[in-house]
C-alpha positions as CSV (number, residue, x, y, z in Angstrom):
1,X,-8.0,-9.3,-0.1
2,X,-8.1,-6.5,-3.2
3,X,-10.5,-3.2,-2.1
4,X,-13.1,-3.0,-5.7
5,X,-15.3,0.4,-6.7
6,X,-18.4,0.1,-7.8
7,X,-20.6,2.7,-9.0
8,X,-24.3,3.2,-8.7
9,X,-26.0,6.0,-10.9
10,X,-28.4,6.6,-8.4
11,X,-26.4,6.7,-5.1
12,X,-22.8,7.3,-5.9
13,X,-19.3,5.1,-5.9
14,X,-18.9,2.6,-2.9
15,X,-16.3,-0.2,-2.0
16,X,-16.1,-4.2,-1.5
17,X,-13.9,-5.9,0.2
18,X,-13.0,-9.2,-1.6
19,X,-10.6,-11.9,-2.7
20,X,-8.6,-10.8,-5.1
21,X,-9.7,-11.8,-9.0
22,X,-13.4,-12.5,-7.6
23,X,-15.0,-9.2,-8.0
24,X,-18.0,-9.7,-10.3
25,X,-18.6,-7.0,-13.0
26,X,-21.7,-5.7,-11.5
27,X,-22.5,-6.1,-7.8
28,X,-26.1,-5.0,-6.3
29,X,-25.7,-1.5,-4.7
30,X,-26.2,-1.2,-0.2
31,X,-28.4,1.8,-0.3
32,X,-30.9,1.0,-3.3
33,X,-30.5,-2.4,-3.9
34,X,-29.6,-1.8,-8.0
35,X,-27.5,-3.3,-9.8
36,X,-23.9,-1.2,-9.6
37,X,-21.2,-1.5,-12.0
38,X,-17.4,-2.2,-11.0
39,X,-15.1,0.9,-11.9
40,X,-11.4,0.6,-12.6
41,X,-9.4,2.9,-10.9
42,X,-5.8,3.8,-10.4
43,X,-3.6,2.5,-7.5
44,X,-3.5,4.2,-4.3
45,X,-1.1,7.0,-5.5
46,X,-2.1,9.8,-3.4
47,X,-0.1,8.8,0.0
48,X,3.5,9.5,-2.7
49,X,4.9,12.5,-1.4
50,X,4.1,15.2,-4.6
51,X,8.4,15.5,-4.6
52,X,9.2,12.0,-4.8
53,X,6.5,11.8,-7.5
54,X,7.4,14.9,-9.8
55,X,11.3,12.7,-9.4
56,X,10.1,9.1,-10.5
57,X,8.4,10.7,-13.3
58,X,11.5,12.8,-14.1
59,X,13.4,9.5,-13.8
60,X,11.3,7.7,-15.6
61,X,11.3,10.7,-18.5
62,X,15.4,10.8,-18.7
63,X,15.8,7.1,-19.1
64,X,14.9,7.4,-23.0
65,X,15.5,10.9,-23.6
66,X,18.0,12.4,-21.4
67,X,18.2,16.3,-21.1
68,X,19.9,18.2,-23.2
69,X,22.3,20.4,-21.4
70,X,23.4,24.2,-23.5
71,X,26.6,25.0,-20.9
72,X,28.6,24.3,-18.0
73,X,27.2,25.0,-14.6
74,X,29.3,28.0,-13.0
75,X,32.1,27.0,-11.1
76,X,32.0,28.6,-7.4
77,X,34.7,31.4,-6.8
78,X,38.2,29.6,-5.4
79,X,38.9,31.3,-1.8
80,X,42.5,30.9,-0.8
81,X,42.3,30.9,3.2
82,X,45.2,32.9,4.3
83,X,48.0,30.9,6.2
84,X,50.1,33.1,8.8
85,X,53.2,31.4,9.4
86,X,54.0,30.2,12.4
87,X,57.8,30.7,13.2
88,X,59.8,34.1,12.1
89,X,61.9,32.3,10.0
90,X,59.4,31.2,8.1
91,X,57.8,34.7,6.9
92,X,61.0,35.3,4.6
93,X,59.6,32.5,2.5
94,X,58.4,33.6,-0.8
95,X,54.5,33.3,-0.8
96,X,52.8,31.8,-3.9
């Protein structure tokens, strides 16, 4: 079962409920009793979190045309941890 959208001019947009490739183009309308034509609309999109979206379409962007990078990220600061030794005889040892 497919959900269709048809649109009145008198009493708005509604939807059928029907086997899918059966939708006629023009269906009479609930309220008025008119004829209503079918509107083609896009997929269910909305429930994509707006993240994961702005990604695929990134994704989907960079497959052709990748982006063009000008320099090399900064490298982080390199932190020696300081190592006590752990036996006297040790801290005659030339440290590097």
């Amino acid at each position: 079962m497919a959900l269709y959208e048809y649109r009145c001019d008198r009493d708005g947009s509604f939807d059928v409920i029907l086997a899918m490739g059966t939708a006629p183009a023009s269906m009479r309308c609930p309220a008025c009793a008119s004829q209503a034509q079918r509107v083609f609309s896009k997929p269910m999109l909305t429930f994509t979190p707006p993240a994961l979206a702005t990604a695929i379409d990134h994704a989907e962007k960079t497959r052709d045309e990748p982006d063009v990078v000008t320099s090399l990220p900064p490298r982080p600061a390199h932190r020696r941890t300081p190592v006590l030794p752990l036996t006297p005889t040790l801290r005659r040892l030339p440290r590097p």
